[in-house]
C-alpha positions as CSV (number, residue, x, y, z in Angstrom):
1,X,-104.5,14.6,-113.2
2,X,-106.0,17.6,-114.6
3,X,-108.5,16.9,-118.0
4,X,-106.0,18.7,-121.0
5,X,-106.7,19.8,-124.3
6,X,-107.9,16.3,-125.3
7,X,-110.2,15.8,-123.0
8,X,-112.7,18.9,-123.0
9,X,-115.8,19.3,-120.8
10,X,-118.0,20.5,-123.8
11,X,-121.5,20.8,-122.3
12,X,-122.5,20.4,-118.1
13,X,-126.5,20.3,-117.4
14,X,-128.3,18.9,-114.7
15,X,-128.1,15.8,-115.0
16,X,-125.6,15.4,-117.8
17,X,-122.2,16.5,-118.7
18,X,-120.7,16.0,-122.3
19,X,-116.4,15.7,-123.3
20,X,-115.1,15.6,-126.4
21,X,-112.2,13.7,-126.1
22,X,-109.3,14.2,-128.7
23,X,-107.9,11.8,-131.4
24,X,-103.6,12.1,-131.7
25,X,-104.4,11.9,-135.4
26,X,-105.1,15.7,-135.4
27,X,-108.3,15.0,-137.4
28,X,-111.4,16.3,-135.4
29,X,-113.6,14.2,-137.0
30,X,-111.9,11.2,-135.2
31,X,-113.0,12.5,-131.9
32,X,-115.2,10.3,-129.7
33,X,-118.0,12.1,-127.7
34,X,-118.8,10.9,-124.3
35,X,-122.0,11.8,-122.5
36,X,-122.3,10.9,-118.8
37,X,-125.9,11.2,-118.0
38,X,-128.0,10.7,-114.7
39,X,-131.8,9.7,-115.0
40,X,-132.8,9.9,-111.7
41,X,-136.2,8.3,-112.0
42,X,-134.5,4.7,-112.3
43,X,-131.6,5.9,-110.4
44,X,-128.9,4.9,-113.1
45,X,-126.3,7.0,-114.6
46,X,-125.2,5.8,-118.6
47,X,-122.3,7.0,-120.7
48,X,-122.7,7.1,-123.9
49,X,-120.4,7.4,-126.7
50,X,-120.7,9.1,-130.1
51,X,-118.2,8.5,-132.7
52,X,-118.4,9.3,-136.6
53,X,-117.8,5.8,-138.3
54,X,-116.3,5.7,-141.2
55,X,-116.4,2.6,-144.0
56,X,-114.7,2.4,-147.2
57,X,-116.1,0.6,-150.2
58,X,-112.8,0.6,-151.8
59,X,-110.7,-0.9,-149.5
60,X,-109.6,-3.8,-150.3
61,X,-110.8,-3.7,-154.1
62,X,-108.5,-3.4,-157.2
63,X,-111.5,-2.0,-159.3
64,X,-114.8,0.1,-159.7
65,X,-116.7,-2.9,-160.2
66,X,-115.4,-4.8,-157.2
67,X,-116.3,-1.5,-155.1
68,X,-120.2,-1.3,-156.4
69,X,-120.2,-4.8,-155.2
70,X,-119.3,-4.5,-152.2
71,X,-121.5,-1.4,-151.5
72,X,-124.3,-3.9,-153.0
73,X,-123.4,-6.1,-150.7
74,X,-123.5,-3.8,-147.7
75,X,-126.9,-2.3,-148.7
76,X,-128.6,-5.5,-149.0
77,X,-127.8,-6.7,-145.7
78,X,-128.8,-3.1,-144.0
79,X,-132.4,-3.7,-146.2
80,X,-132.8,-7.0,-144.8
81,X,-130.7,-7.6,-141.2
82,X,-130.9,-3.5,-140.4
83,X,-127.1,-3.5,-139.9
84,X,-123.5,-3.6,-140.6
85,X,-120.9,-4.0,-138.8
86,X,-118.1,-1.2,-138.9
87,X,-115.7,-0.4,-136.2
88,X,-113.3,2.8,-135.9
89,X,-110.8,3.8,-133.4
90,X,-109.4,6.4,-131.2
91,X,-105.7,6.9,-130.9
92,X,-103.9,8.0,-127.6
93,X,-100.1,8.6,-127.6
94,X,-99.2,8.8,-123.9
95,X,-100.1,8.0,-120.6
96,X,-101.3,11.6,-119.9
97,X,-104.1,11.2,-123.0
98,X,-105.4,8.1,-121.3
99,X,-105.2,10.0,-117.8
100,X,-107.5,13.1,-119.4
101,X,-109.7,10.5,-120.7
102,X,-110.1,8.9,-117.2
103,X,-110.2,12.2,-115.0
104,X,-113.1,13.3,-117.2
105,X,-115.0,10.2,-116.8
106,X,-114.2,10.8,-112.6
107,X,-115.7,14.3,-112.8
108,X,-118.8,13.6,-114.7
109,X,-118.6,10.7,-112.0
110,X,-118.9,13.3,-109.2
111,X,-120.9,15.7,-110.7
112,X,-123.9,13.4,-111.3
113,X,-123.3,11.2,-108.0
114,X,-123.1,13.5,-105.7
């Protein structure tokens, strides 16, 4: 299956090649990047994924007040565990989105394994 418009090749280097692959909401800030990259000093080859996340402080709240307390809550526990925990997802339609998703994965695959 040939990589579409929603899976793009974006950036090929030596020993790492980059796809942006679509959202079906039509909003480019959705889009997850995937970088397939080969360190050939430990032999290894990572993917990693880069993603915008998004978090709403007034989700959920009925009020302004209810919404600077959540974001107090939220900055206390990045001051004092370093993190919170926020999730965001990609949407694919159809078989063929999936497909583009996979082939690109394949070829970066090839390109840094061979």
């Amino acid at each position: 299956m040939p990589i579409t418009n929603r899976a793009m090749k974006t950036l090929e280097t030596n020993d790492s090649v980059w796809y942006r692959i679509a959202c079906d909401c039509m909003d480019g800030s959705h889009d997850l990047i995937i970088e397939l990259e080969k360190d050939d000093r430990f032999d290894m080859v990572f993917i990693n994924f880069y993603k915008q996340l998004n978090w709403s402080a007034y989700w959920g709240c009925n009020n302004w007040f209810s919404s600077q307390w959540k974001k107090l809550k939220a900055i206390y526990r990045i001051i004092f565990w370093g993190y919170i925990e926020i999730e965001e997802s990609i949407i694919f339609r159809d078989k063929e989105h999936i497909g583009s998703l996979i082939t690109a994965i394949k070829e970066g695959q090839n390109k840094l394994t061979n």
